[in-house]
C-alpha positions as a Markdown table, in Angstrom:
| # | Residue | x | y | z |
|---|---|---|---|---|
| 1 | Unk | 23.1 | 73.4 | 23.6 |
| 2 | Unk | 25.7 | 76.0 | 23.2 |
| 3 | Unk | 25.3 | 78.9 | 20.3 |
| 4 | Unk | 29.0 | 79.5 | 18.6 |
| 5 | Unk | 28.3 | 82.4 | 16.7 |
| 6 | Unk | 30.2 | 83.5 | 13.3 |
| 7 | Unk | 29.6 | 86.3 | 10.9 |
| 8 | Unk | 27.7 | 86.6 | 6.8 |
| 9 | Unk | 29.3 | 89.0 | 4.9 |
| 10 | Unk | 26.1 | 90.4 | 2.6 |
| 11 | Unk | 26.9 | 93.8 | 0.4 |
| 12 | Unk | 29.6 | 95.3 | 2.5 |
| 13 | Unk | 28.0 | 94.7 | 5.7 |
| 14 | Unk | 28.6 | 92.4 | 8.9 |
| 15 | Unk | 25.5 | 90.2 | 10.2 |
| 16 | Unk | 26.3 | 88.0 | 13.2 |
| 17 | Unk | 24.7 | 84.5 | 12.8 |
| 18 | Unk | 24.2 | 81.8 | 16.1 |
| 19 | Unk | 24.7 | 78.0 | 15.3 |
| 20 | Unk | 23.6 | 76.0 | 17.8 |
| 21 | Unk | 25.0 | 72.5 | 18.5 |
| 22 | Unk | 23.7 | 69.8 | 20.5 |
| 23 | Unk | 25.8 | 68.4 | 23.1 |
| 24 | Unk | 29.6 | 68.0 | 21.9 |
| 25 | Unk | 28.6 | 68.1 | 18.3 |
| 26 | Unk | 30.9 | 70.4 | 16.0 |
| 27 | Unk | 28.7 | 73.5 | 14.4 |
| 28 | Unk | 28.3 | 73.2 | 10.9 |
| 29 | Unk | 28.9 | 77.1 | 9.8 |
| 30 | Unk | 27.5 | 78.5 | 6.6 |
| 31 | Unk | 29.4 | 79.6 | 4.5 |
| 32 | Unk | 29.7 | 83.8 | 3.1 |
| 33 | Unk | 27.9 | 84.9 | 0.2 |
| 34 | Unk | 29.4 | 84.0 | -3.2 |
| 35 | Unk | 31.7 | 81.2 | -1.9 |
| 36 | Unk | 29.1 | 78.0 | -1.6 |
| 37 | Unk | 31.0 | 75.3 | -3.4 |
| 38 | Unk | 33.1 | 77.7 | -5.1 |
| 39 | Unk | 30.6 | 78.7 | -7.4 |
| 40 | Unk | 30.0 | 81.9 | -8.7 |
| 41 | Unk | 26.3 | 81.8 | -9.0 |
| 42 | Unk | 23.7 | 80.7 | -6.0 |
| 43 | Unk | 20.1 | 79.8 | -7.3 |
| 44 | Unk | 17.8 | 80.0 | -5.0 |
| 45 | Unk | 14.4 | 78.2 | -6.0 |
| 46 | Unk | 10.7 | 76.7 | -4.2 |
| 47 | Unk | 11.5 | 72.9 | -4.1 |
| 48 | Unk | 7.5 | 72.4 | -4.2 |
| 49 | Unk | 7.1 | 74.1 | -7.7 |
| 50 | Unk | 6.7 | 72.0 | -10.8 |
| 51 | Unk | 8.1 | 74.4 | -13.2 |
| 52 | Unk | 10.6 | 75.4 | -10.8 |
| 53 | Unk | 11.5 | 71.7 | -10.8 |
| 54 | Unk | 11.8 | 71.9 | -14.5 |
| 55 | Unk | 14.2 | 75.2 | -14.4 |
| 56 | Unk | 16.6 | 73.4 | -11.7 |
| 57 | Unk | 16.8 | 70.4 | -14.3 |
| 58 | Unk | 17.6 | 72.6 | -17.5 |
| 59 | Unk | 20.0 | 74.5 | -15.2 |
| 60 | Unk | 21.8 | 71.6 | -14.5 |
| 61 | Unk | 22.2 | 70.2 | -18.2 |
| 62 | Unk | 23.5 | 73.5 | -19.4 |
| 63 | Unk | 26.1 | 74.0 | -16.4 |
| 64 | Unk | 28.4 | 72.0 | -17.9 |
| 65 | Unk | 31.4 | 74.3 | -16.1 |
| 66 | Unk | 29.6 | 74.1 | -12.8 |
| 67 | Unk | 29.4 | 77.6 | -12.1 |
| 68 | Unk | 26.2 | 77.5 | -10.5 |
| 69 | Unk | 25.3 | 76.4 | -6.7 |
| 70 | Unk | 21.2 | 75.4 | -7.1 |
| 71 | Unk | 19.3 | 74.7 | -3.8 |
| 72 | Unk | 16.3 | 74.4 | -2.5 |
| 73 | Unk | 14.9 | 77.3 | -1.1 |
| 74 | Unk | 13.9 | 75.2 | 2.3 |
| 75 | Unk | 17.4 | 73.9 | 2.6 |
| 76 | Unk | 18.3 | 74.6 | 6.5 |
| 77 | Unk | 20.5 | 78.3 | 6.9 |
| 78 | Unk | 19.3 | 79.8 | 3.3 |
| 79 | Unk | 17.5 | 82.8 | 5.4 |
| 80 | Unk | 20.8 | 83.1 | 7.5 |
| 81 | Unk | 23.1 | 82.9 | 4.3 |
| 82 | Unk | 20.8 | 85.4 | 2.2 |
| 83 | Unk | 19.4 | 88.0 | 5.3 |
| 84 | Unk | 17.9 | 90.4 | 2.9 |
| 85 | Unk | 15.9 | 88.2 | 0.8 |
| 86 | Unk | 12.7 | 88.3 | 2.9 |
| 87 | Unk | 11.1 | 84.9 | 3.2 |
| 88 | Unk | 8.0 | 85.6 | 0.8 |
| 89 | Unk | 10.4 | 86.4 | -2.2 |
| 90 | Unk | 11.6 | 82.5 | -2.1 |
| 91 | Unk | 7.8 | 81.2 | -3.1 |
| 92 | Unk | 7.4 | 84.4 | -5.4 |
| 93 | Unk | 10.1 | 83.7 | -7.8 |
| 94 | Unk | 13.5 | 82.1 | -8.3 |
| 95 | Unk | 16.5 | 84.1 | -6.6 |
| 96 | Unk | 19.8 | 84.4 | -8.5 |
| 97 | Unk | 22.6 | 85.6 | -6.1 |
| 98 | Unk | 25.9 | 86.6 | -7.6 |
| 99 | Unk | 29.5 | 86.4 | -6.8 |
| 100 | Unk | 29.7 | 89.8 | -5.1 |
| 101 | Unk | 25.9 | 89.2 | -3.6 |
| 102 | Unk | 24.2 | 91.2 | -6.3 |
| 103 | Unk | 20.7 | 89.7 | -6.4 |
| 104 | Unk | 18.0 | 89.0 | -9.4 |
| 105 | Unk | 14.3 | 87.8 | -9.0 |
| 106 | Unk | 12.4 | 86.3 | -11.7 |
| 107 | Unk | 12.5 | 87.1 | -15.5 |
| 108 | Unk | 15.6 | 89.3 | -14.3 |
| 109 | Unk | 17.1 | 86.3 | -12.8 |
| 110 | Unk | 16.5 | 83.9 | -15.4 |
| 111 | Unk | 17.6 | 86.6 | -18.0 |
| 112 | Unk | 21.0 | 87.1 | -15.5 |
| 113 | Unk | 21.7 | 83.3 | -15.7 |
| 114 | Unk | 21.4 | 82.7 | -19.4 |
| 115 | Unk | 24.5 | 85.4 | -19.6 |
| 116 | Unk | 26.2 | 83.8 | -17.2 |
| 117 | Unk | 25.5 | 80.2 | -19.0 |
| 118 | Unk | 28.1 | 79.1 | -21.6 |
| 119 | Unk | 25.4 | 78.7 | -24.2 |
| 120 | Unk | 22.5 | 80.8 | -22.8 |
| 121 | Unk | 22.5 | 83.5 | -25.6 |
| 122 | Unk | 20.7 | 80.7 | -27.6 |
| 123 | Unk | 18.0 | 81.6 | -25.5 |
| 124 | Unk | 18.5 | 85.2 | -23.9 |
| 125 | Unk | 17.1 | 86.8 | -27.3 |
| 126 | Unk | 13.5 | 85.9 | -26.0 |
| 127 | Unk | 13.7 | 88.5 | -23.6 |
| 128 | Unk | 13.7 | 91.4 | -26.6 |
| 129 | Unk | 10.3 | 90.6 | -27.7 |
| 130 | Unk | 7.9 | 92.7 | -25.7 |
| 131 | Unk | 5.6 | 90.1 | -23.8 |
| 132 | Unk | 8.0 | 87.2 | -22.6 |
| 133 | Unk | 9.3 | 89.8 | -19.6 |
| 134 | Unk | 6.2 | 90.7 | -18.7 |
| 135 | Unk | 4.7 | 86.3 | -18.9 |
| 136 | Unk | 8.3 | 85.4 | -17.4 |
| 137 | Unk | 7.5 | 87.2 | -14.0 |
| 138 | Unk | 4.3 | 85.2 | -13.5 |
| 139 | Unk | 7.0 | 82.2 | -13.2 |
């Protein structure tokens, strides 16, 4: 195996990554913060929750102008794309990466991409009344 190695940019600093390749075959490098399929948004999410299952599909419907790039969080090179998400925070809550890395857990994140949505203020209102923030974080 050889180890080609390349760089992440995350918020303004350099982390050197290693792709290793088995025997002639090209590296697949991951790509920088921000730029996965061009989209502007990266949400990150536990493929082996229910209701996270449920988020991913609503997510989907309302993205009609594809601004958001939703994978799994066990998806192979996620920890080497995102370094400073520690691996706990993936099972904890969704993670909601902007286009200049800025990063949202939970309520924050869900409240994050419902701005971001074309039609999201139909639902971002919830967040004013004083117990949905504190329910949201459980999810």
């Amino acid at each position: 195996m050889t180890s080609p190695s390349q760089h992440v940019h995350a918020h303004g600093r350099t982390v050197p990554v290693v792709v290793f390749t088995v025997a002639g075959a090209a590296p697949k490098l991951t790509r920088s913060v921000g730029t996965g399929e061009g989209r502007p948004y990266v949400v990150i999410y536990d493929g082996a929750c229910k209701v996270c299952g449920r988020l991913v599909k609503m997510l989907i419907a309302w993205d009609r102008e594809r601004i958001l790039e939703i994978i799994p969080s066990n998806t192979p090179g996620v920890a080497a794309r995102f370094p400073w998400i520690p691996a706990r925070a993936y099972v904890e809550s969704v993670q909601v990466i902007g286009p200049h890395g800025e990063t949202w857990q939970g309520a924050a994140a869900i409240e994050q991409l419902l701005d971001a949505l074309p039609k999201g203020w139909l639902m971002s209102w919830v967040f004013s009344i004083p117990f949905v923030r504190p329910l949201a974080e459980r999810f």
